[in-house]
C-alpha angles and dihedrals in degrees: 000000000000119000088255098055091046083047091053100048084045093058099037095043129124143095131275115212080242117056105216097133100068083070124085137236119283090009127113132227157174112200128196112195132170120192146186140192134166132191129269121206098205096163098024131108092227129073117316087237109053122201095254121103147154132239116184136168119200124185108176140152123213113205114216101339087289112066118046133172127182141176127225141198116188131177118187128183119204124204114134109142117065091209121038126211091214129098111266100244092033131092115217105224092178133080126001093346098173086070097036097057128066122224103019125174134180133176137165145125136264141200122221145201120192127176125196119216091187136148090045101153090199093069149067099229147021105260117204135193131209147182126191135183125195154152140202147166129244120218142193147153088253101037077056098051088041084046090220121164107216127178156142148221122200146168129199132199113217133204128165142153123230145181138222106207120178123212138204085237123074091277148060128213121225100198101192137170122206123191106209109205092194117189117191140189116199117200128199139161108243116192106215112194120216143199113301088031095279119149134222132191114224120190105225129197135176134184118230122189117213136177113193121182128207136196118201141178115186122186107205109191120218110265105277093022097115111005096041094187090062113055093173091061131092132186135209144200119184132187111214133193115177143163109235128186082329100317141105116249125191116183147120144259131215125186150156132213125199111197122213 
């Protein structure tokens, strides 16, 4: 490999909630991957490991190394300060919620689209495109005494650069970045009291942009490699880093991919 082309996989390098892009190009696939990530505190004066961290499930299958659709269940539980500013017994719906308030949770599924511009021989890298819907609920000990629904529906817009690298072992590695343009609107029930102490529910909504970057390295082993009885299957480990909702987040990946 010449500098430029190590140059090249370093820049463009991360992970994509679907995994498309470990399978080459005219092959078919259906990939079952779990991963978790929690969040580091490298500048900050609290514990290194926050208490935030990431589940997902992905079940997805890629057509001919092009096209590829997944599905996708995710739970996150959010927990980073260790004081809060807001009332005990009161949810903060403004700002940067996910951080206000204490004992956080959301989970929810996703549907997404993902196409693979590979095998140019013009450029560097595989480039790949993708578009994903979803919705999800938050919930909290004190969303649950206010009983207070409180939800989202988003959609996010995905691009990202991989590479497909050989190596003289029983595996290749497939470095890849995704950007995550990630836009989000977030639904809750608000009581409005009037005059002569009458109250009013209001259904209250606001939009929130996000961009969140991942790293990832996957490590994809040759069919047989691993599960010797199934030559059809592969197995693979990846490393992931990411910037999520403002946040480091270190984790793993683990996934398997039954060719057809």
């Amino acid at each position: 490999m010449t500098i430029k082309q190590f140059l090249s996989v370093i820049v463009f390098s991360t992970f994509l909630v679907a995994q498309g892009h470990v399978v080459l190009p005219g092959q078919n696939g259906i990939i079952a991957s779990f991963e978790y990530d929690r969040s580091l505190d490298f500048f900050g004066e609290g514990d290194f490991l926050r208490d935030n961290y990431n589940n997902s499930v992905n079940v997805g299958y890629v057509y001919n190394g092009l096209f590829g659709i997944d599905f996708s269940y995710r739970y996150s539980f959010f927990n980073s300060k260790e004081e809060y500013d807001v009332a005990e017994g009161e949810f903060d719906f403004s700002g940067d919620f996910r951080s206000n308030n204490p004992d956080l949770s959301d989970q929810g599924f996703s549907l997404g689209f993902t196409y693979y511009l590979n095998n140019n021989t013009n450029m560097p890298v595989d480039i790949l495109f993708g578009l994903r819907y979803g919705a999800s609920d938050y919930n909290s000990d004190v969303l649950d005494a206010l009983d207070q629904d409180f939800h989202k529906k988003y959609y996010t817009v995905q691009v990202g650069a991989y590479k497909n690298l050989e190596t003289s072992a029983q595996f290749r590695i497939v470095p890849t970045l995704t950007l995550n343009f990630i836009n989000e609107k977030n639904i809750h029930i608000e009581t409005i009291v009037i005059e002569g102490n009458i109250a009013t529910e209001e259904t209250v909504s606001s939009t929130k942009s996000h961009t969140n970057v991942h790293f990832g390295f996957p490590i994809v082993f040759d069919q047989g490699t691993v599960f010797k009885q199934s030559i059809n299957t592969q197995f693979i480990v990846e490393p992931t880093l990411s910037r999520v909702f403002g946040e480091t987040h270190f984790g793993f990946k683990v996934s398997f991919l039954f060719n057809n």
